[in-house]
N, C-alpha and C positions, 0 to 999 in steps of 0.2 A: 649566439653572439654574432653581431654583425663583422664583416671585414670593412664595411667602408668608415673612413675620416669623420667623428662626430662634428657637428655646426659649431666652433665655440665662438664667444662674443665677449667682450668685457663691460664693464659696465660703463654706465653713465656719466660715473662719477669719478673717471679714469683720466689724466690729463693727457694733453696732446700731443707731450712726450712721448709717451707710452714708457715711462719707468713705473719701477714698483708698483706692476699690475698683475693680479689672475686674472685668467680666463676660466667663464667654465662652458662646459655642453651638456645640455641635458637630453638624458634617453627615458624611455617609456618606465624603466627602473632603478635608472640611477643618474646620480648629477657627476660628471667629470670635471677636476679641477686639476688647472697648472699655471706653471710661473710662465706669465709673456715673455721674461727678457729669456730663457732659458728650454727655448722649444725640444732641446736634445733630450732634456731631464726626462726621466715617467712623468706620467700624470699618477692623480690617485683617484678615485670612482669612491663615494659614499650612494647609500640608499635615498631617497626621498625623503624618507620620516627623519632621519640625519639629518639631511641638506635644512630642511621643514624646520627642526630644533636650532642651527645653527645659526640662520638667520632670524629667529627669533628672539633671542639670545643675544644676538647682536643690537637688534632695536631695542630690548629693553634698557 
């Protein structure tokens, strides 16, 4: 496991606010998610195949 800061980014479709937004960062095995407003919080890490299902899930 790395010690450096993963990339995170929010999406697209996030207003300019920047309320009620995740962030997530993706590593070579797994997708990291957290709350924007709330950077002290943990994050929580799912696998790919997770991440894979979750958004699909969501588009349907």
């Amino acid at each position: 496991m790395s010690d450096t800061e993963p990339a995170w980014f929010k999406s697209s479709y996030s207003g300019t606010a920047g309320d009620n937004c995740i962030e997530i960062a993706a590593t070579d095995q797994t997708v990291h998610v957290r709350d924007s407003k709330d950077l002290a919080r943990p994050h929580f890490a799912v696998g790919r195949d997770g991440w894979s299902a979750f958004v699909q899930y969501v588009r349907d």
